[in-house]
Backbone bond lengths (Angstrom), bond angles and torsions (degrees), N, CA, C in turn:
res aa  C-N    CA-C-N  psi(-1)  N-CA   C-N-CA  omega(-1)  CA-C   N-CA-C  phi
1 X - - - 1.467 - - 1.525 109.42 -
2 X 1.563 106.84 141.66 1.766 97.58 -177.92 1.754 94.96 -136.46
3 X 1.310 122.92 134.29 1.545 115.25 -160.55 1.701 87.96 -159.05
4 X 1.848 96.94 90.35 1.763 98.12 141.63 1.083 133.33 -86.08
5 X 1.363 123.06 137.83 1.634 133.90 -153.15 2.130 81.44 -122.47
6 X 1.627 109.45 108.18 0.926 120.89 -175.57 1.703 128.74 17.87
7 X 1.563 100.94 51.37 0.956 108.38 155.04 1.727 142.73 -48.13
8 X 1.695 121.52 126.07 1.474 111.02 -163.24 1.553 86.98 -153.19
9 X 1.741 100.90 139.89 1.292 121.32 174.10 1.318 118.14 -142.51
10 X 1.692 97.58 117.01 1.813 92.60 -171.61 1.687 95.86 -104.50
11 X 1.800 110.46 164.75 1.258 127.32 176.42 0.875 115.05 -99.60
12 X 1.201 157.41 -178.64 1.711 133.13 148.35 1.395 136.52 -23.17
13 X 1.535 98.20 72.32 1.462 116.09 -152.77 1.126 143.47 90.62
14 X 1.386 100.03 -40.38 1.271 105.67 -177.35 1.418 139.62 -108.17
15 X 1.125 145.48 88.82 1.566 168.14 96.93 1.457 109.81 76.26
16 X 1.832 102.79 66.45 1.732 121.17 171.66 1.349 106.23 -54.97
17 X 1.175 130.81 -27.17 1.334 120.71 -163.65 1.538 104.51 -179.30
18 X 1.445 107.35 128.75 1.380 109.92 -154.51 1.898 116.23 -149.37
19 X 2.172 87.66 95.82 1.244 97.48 -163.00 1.454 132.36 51.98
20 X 1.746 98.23 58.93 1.712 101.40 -174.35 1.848 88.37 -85.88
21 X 1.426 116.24 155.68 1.429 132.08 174.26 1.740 93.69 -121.65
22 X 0.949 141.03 124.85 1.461 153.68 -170.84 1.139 136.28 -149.33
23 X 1.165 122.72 83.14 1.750 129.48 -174.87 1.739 112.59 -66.79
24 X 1.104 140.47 112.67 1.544 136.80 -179.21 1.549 101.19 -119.54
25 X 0.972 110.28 70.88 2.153 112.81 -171.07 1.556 112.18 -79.38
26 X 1.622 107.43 145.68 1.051 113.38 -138.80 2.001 109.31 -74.03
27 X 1.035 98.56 161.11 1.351 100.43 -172.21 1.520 125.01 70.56
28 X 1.295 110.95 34.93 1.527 113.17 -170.83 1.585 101.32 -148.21
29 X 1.223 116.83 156.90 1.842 127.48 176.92 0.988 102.65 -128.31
30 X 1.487 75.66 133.51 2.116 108.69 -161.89 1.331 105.10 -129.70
31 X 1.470 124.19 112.31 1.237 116.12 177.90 1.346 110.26 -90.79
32 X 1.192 129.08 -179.35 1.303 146.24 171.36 1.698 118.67 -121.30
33 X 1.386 124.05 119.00 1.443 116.17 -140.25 1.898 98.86 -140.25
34 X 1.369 106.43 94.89 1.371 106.63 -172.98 1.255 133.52 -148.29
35 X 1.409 145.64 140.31 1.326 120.24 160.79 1.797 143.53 -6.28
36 X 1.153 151.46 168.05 1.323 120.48 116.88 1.722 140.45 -56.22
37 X 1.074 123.27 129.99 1.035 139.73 171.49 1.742 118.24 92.09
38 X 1.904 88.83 31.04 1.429 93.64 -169.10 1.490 101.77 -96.30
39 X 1.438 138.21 7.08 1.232 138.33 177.98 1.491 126.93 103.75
40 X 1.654 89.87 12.22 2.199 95.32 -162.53 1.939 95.56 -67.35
41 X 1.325 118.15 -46.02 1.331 136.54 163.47 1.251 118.82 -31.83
42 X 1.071 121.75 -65.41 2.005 128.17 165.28 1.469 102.60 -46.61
43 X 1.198 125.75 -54.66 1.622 146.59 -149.58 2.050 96.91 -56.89
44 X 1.275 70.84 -67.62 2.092 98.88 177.25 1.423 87.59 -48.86
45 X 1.416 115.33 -74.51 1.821 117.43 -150.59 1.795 97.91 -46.28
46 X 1.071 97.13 -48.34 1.992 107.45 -169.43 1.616 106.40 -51.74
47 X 1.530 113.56 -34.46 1.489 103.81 -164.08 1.456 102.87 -97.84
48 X 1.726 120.90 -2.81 1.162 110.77 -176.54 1.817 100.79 -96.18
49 X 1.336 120.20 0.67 1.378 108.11 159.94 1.864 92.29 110.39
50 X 1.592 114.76 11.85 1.612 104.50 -166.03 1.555 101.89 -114.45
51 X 1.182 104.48 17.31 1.625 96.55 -177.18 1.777 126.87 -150.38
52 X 1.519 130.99 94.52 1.436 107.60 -143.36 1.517 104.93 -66.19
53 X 1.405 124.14 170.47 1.433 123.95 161.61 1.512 110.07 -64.52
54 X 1.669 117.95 167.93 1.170 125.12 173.32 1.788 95.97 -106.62
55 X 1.230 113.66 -13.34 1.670 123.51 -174.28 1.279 92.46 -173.78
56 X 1.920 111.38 154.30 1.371 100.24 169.04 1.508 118.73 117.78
57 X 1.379 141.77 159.05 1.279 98.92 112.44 1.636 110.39 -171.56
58 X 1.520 149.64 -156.56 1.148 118.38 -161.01 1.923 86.13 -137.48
59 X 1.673 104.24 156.53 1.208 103.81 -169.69 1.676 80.23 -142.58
60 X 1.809 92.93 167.53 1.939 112.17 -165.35 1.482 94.44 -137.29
61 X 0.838 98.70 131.36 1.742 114.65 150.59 1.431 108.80 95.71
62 X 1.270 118.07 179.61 1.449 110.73 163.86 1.507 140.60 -83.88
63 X 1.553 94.26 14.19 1.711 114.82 -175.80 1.761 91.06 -101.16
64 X 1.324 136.66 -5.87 1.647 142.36 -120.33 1.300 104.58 -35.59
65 X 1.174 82.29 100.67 1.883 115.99 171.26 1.128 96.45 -92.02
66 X 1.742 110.70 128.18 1.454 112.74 160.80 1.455 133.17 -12.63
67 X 1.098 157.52 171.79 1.045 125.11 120.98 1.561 132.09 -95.44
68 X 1.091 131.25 50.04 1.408 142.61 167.76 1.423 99.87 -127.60
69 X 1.383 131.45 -0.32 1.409 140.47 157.33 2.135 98.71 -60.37
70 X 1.750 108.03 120.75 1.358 88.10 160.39 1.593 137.51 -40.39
71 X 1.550 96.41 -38.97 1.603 100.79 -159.87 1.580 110.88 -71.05
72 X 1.497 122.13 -27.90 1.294 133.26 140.93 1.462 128.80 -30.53
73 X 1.440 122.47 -54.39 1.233 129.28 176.56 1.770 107.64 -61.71
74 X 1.361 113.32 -56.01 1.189 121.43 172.71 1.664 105.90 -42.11
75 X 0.915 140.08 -15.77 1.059 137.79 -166.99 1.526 138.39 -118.19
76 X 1.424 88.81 22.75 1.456 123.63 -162.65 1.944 117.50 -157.55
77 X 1.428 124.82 139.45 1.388 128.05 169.21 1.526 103.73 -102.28
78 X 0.801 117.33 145.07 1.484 138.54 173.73 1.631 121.58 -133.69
79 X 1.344 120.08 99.68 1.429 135.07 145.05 1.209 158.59 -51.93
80 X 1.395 125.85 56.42 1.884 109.83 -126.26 1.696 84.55 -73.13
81 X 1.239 100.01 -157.97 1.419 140.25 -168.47 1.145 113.00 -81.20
82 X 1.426 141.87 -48.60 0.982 135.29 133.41 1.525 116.99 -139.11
83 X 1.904 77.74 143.40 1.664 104.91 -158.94 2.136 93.73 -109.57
84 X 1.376 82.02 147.59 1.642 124.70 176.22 1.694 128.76 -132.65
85 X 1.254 113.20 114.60 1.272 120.92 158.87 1.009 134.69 -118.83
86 X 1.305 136.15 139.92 1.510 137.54 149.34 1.642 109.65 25.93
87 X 1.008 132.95 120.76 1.113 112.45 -169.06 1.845 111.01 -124.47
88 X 1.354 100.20 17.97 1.879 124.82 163.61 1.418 104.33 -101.49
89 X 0.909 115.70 -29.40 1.415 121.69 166.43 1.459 134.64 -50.02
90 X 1.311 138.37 103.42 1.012 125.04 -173.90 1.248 127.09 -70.84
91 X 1.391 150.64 169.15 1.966 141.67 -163.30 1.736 94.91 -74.94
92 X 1.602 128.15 -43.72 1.085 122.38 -171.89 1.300 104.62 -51.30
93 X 1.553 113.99 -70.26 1.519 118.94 171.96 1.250 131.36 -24.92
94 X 1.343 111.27 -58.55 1.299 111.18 -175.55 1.601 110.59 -63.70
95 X 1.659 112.19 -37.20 1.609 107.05 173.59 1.300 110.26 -75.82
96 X 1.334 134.11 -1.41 1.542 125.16 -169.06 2.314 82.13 -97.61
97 X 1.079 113.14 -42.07 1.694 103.32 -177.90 1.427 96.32 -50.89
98 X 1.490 114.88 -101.83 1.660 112.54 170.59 1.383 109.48 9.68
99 X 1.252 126.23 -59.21 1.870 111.96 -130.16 1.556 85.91 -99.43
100 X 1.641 125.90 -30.72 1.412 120.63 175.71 1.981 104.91 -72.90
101 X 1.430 115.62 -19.09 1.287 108.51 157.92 1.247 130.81 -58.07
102 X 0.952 119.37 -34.79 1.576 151.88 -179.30 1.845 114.63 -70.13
103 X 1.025 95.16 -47.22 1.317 137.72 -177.45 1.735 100.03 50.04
104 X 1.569 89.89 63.97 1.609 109.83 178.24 1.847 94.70 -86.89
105 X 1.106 103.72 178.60 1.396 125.28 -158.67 1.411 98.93 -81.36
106 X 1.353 141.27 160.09 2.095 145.04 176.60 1.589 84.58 -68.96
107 X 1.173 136.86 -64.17 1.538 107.68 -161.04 1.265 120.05 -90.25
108 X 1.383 103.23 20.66 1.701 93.97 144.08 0.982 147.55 -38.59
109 X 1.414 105.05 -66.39 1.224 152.91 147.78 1.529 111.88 3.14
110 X 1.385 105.26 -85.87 1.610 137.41 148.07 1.872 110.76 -8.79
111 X 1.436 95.78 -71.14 1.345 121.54 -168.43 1.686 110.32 -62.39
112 X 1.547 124.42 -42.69 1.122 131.68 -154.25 1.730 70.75 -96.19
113 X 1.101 140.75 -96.08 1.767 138.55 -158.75 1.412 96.27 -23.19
114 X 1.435 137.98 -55.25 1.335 124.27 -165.83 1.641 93.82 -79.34
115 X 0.887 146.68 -53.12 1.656 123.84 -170.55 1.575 108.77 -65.53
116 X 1.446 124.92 -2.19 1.326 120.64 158.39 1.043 140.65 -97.28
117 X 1.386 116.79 9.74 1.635 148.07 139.50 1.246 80.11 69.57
118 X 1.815 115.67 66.41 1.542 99.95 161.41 1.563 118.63 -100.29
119 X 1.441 104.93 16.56 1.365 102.38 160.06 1.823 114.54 87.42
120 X 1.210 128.56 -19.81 1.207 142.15 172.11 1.472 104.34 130.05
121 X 1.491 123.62 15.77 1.427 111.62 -174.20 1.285 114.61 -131.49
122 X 1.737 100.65 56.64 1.125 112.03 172.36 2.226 110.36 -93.58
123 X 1.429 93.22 -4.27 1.653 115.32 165.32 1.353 113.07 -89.71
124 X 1.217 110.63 14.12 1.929 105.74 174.14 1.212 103.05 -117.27
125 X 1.719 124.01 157.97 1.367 124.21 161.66 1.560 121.49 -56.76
126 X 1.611 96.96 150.02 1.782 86.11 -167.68 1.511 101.02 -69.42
127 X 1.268 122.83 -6.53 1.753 120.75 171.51 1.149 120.31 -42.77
128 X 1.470 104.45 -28.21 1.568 100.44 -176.21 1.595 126.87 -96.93
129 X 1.351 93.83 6.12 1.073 110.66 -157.90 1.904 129.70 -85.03
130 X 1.044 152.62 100.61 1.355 143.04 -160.44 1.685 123.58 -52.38
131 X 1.299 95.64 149.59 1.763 86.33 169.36 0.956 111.09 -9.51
132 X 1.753 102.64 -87.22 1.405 134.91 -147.90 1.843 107.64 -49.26
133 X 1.592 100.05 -23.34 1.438 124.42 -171.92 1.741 114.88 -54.88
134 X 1.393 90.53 -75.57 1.559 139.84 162.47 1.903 73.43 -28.84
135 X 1.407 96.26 -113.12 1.383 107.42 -171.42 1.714 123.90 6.14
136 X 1.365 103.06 -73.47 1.810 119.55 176.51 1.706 92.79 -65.26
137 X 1.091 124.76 -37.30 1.752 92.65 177.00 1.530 123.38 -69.59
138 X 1.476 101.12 -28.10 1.547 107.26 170.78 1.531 112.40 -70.29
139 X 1.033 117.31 -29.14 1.730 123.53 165.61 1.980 105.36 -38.75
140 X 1.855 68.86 -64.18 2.027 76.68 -168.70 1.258 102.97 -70.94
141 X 1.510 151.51 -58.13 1.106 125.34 163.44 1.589 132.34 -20.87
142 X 1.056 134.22 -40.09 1.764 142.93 -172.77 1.518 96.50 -81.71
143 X 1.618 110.41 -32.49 2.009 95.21 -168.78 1.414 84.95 -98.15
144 X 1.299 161.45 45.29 1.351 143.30 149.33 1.198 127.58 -73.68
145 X 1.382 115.67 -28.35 1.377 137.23 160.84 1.756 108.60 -47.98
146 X 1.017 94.80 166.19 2.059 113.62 160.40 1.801 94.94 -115.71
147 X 1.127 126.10 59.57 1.414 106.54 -172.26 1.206 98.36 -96.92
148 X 1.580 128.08 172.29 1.624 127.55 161.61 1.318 129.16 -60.65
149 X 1.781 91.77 -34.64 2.005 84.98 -173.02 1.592 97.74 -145.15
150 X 0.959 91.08 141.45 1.815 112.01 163.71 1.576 116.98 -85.18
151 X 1.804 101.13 125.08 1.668 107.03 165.64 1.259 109.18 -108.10
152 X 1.072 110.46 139.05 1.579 107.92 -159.65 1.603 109.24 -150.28
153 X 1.864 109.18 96.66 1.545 89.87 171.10 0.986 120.55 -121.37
154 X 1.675 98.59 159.75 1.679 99.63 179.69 1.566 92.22 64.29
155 X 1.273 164.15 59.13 1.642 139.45 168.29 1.350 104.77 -81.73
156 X 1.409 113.37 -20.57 1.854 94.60 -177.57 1.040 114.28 -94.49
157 X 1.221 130.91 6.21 1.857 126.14 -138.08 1.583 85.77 -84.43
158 X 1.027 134.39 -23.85 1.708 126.70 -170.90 1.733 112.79 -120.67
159 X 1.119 94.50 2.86 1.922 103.55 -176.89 1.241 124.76 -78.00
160 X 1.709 127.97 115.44 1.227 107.28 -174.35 1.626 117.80 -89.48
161 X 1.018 98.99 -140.62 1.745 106.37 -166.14 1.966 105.66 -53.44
162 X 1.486 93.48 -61.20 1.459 107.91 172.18 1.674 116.42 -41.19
163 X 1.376 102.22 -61.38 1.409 119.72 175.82 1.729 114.79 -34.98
164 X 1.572 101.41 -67.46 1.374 127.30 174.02 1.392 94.35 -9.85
165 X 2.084 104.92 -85.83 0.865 146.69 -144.68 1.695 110.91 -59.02
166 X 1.505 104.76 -23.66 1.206 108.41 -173.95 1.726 118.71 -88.81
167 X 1.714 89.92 -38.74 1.620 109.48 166.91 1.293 108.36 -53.74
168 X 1.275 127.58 -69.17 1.632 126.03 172.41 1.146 130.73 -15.78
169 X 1.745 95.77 -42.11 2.097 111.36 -168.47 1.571 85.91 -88.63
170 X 1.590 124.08 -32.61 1.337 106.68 -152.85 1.536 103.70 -68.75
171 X 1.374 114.94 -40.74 1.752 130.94 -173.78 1.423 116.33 -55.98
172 X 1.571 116.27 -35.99 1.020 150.75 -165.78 1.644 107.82 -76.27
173 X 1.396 106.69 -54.27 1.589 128.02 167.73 1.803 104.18 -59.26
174 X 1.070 91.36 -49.35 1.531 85.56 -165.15 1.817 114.64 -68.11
175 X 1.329 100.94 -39.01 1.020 120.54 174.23 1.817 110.09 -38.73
176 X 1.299 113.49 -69.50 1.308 143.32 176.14 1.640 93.65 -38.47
177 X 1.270 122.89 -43.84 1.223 120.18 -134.47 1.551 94.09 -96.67
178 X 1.423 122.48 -28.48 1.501 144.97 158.15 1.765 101.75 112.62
179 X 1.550 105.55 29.10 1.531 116.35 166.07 1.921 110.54 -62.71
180 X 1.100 123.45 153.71 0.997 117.65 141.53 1.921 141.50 -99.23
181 X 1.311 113.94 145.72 1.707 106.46 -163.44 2.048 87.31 -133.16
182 X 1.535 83.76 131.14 1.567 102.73 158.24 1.642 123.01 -125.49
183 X 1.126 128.84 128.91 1.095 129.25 -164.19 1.532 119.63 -140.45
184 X 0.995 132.68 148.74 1.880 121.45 -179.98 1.422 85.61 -132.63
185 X 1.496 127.37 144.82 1.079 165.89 -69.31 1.388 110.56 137.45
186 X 1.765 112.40 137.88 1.409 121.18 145.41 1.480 90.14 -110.05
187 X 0.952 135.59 -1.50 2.143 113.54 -134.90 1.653 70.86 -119.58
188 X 1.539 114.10 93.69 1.834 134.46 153.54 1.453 103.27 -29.10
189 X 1.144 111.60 -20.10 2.111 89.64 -157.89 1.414 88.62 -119.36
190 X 1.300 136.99 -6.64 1.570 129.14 152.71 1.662 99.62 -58.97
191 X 1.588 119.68 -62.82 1.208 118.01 -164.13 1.517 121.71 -57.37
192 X 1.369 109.54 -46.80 1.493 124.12 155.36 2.006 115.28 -26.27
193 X 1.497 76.48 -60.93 2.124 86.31 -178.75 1.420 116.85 -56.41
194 X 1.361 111.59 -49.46 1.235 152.45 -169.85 1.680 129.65 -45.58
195 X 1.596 84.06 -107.34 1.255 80.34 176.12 1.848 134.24 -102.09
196 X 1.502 109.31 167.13 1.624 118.28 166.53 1.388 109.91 -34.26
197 X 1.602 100.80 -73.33 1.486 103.48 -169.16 1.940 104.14 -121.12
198 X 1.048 78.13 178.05 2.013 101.46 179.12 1.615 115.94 -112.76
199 X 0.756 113.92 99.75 1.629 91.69 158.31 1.398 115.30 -127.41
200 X 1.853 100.27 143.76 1.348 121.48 -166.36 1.567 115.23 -93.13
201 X 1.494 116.99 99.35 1.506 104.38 165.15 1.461 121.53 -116.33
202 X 1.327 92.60 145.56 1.610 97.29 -170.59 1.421 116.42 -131.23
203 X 1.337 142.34 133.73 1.166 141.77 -136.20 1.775 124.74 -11.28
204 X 1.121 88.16 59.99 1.573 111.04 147.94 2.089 92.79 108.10
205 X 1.191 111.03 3.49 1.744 118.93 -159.04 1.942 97.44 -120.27
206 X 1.680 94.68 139.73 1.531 104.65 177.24 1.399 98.43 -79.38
207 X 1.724 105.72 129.56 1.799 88.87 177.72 1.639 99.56 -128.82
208 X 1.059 111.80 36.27 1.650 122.20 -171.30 1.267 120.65 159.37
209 X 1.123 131.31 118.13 1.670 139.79 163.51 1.210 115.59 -109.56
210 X 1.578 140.57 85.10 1.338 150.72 -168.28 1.753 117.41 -106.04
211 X 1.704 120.81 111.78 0.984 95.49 159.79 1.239 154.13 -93.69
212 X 1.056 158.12 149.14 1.488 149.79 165.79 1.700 113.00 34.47
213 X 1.558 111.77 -66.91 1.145 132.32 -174.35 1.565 97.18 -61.13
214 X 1.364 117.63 -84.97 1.449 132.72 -164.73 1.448 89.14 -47.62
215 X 1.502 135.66 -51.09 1.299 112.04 -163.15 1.352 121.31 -66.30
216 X 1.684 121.78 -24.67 1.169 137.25 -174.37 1.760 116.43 -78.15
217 X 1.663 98.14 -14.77 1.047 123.06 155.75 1.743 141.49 -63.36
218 X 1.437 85.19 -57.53 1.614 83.06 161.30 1.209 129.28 -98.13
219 X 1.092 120.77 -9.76 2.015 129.43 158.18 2.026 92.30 -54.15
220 X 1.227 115.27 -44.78 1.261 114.20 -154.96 1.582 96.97 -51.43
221 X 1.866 105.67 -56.59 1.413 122.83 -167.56 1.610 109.50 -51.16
222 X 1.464 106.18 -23.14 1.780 109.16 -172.22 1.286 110.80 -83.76
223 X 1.430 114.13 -16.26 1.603 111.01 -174.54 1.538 121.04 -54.22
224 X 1.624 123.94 -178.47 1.033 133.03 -150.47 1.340 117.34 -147.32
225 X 1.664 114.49 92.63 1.893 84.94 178.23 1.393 99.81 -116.07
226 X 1.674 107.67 149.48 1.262 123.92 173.03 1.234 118.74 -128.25
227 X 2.055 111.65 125.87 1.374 151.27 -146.49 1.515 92.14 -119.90
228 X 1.449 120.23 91.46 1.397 134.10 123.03 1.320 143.57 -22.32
229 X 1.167 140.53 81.83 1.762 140.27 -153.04 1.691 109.76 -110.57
230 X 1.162 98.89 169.28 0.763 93.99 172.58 1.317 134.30 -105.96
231 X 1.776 99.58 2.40 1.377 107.78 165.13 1.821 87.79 179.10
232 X 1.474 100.42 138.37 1.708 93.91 -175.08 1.924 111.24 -58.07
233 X 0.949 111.10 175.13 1.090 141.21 -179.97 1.646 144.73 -119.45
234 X 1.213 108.84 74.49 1.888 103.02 -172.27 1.101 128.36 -26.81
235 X 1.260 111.34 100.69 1.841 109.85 142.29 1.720 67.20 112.00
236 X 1.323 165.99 56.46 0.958 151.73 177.57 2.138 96.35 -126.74
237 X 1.271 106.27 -40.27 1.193 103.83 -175.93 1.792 109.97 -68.32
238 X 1.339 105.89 -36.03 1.380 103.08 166.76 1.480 125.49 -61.19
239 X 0.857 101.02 -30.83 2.145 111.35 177.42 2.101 103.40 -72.96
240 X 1.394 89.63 -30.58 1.977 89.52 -176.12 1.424 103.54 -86.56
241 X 1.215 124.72 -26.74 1.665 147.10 168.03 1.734 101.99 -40.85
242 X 1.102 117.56 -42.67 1.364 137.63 -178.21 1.310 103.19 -51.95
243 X 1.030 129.31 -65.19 1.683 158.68 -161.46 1.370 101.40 -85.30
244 X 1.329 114.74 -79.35 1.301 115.02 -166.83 1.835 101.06 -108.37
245 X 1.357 117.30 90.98 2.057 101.01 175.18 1.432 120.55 -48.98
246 X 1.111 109.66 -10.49 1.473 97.11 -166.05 1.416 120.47 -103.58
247 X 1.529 105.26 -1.05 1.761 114.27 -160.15 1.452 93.69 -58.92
248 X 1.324 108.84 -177.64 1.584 117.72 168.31 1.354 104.06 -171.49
249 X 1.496 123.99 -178.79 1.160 154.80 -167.04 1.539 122.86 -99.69
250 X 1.075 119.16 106.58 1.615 112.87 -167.10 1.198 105.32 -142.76
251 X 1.569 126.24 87.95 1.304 158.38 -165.23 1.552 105.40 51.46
252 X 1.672 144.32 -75.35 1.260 147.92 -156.80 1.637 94.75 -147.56
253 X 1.119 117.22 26.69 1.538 122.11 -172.59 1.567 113.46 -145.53
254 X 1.829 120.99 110.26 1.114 118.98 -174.80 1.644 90.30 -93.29
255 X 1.925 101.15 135.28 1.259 108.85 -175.84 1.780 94.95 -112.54
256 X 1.647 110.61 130.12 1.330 103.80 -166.33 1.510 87.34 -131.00
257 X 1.453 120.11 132.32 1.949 141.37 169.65 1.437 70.11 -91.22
258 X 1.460 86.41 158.54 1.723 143.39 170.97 1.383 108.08 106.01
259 X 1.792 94.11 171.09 1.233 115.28 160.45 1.765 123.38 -20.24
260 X 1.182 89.23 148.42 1.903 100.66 -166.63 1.859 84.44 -80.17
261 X 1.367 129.84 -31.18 1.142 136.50 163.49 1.812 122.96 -33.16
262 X 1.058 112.49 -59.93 1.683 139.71 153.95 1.834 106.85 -25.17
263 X 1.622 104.77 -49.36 1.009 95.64 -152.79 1.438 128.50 -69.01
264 X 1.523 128.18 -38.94 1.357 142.43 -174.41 1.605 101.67 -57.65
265 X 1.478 119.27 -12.46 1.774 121.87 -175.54 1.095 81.17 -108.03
266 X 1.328 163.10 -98.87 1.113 136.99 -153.40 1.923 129.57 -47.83
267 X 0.926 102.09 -28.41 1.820 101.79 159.00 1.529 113.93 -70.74
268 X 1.530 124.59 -37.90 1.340 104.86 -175.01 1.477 104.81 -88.35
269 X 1.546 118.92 10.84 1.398 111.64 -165.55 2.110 87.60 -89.66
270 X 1.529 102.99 -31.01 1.452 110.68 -167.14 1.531 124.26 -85.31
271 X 1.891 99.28 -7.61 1.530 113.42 -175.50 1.792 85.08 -95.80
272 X 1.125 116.99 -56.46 1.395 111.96 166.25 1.062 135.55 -33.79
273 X 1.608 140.72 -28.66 1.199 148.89 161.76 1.824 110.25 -84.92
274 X 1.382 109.13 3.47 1.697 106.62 154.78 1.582 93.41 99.93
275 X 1.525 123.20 -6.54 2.017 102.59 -141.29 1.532 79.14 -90.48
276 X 1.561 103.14 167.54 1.673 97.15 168.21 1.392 113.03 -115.19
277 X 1.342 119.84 173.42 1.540 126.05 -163.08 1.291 83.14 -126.53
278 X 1.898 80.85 134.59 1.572 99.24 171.60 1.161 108.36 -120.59
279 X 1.957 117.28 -8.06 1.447 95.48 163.64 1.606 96.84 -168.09
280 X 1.309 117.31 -169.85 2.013 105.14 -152.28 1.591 72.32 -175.16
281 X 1.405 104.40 144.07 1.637 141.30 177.19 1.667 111.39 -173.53
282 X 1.068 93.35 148.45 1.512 104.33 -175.37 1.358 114.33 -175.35
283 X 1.776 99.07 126.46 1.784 107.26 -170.74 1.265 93.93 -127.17
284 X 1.208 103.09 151.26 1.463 123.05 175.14 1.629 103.40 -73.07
285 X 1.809 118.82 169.27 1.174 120.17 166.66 1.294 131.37 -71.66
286 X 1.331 140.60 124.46 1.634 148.57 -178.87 1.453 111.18 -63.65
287 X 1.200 114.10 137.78 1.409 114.09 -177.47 1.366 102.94 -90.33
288 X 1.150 148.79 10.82 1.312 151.78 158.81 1.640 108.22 -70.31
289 X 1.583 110.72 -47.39 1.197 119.91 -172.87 2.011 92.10 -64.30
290 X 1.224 82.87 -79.40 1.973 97.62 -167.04 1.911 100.43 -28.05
291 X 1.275 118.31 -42.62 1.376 96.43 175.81 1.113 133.29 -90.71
292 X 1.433 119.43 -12.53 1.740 120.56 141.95 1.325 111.34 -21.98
293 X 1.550 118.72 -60.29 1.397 115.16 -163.08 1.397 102.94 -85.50
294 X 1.605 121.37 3.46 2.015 106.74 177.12 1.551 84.21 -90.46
295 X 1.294 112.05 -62.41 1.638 101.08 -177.24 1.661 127.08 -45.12
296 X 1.228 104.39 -46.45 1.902 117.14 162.82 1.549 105.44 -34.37
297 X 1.520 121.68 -63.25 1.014 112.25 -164.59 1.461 129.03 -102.60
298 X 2.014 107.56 21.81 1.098 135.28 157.32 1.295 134.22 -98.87
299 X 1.492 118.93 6.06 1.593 152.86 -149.89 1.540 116.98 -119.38
């Protein structure tokens, strides 16, 4: 469990993050979902124990120990945003330092390089190594631990296909396992896959905490179906107007927003007026779109 009670961090003056209140309960994935420079970065740094509050402040586990308490830190992996190692160092090495930090078990070791699909080049210097490289070793570095919860930012922003694929199983595992994972994200269709809940911050302010359900909820309400005719129909857009206000007319095609709920009354409203359909599509709402408008109307 990770729970800031109006947490706030100013920079030289200026107000990174400002009185966030944040429930992250245990055994669940919680992303963090924001602009740049909206504070998801401070948020992470604060709960991994690396940053004091200016007011505020954030506690871990079910003992909720500070987190600038050691025994807190111990009790948590942390990933920043972007990660660097040694770069004479080979990937084994660098996870064999870590894991005696840790003072996780020798086949850890083993275990974390193969879920980071580095391919056999965990015997090369990390010099040689790619973003995407870099990246999955910092993966396997953060799971070497047995800790409760994962901080995790940005983890995909440099991950390729392999990478992806491994992060997915790792969240997925943990999940199962009744770990908890927090993470901030730009990449919508990780968060979509991902996580329980959402939360929206936007210059430095919580402007939404949505879970799973509710979010699948209001994407639902944004969706879109579009009714193909075979030739419009009088006085028919006013009768679908009823149902949906906003539909409209777009050459031989009534385009109707709302709920997927809406829809079966608006088809019998259109088989009822005689016209015929020559063709029917319908998408649900994008979460790219829907948070335009949390940020839009936090801006």
């Amino acid at each position: 469990m990770i729970r800031y009670r109006a947490f706030t961090k100013r920079y030289d003056g200026r107000t990174a993050v400002d009185s966030l209140t944040l429930e992250v309960p245990a055994g669940s994935v919680v992303a963090l979902l924001g602009p740049n420079g909206s504070g998801k970065t401070t948020s992470i740094k604060a709960a991994a124990g690396l940053l004091r509050p200016d007011s505020g402040d954030v506690v871990l586990g079910a003992e909720r120990l500070n987190a600038l308490d050691p025994r807190a830190r111990r009790a948590c992996s942390f990933l920043p945003q972007r990660v660097s190692f040694p770069e004479t160092l080979t990937g084994r090495e660098v996870v064999d330092f870590y894991r005696r930090l840790r003072e996780a078990p020798a086949d850890a070791a083993d275990r974390v390089l193969k879920f980071a699909s580095l391919n056999g080049a965990g015997e090369r210097p990390v010099g040689t190594y790619s973003g995407g490289m870099v990246q999955r070793l910092g993966l396997a570095v953060a799971t070497l631990g047995t800790t409760d919860v994962l901080l995790l930012d940005e983890p995909t922003a440099a991950l390729d296909p392999d990478g992806l694929c491994a992060f997915y199983g790792l969240v997925e595992a943990r999940r199962r396992a009744g770990g908890t994972v927090f993470f901030s994200s730009h990449q919508l269709g990780d968060i979509e896959r991902l996580a329980d809940r959402v939360a929206v911050i936007v210059e430095g302010k919580l402007v939404a905490v949505l879970s799973e359900r509710e979010l699948a909820a209001r994407l639902a309400d944004r969706g879109v179906m579009r009714v193909r005719l075979a030739a419009r129909v009088g006085g028919l857009l006013e009768r679908i107007r009823e149902r949906s206000p906003e539909a409209v007319w777009f050459g031989d095609e009534l385009v109707v927003p709302g709920s997927a709920s809406t829809r079966p009354a608006v088809l019998d409203l259109v088989r009822a007026a005689g016209a015929e359909i020559r063709g029917l599509t319908a998408q649900e709402g994008r979460l790219d779109a829907f948070y335009r408008e949390l940020i839009g109307a936090e801006s």
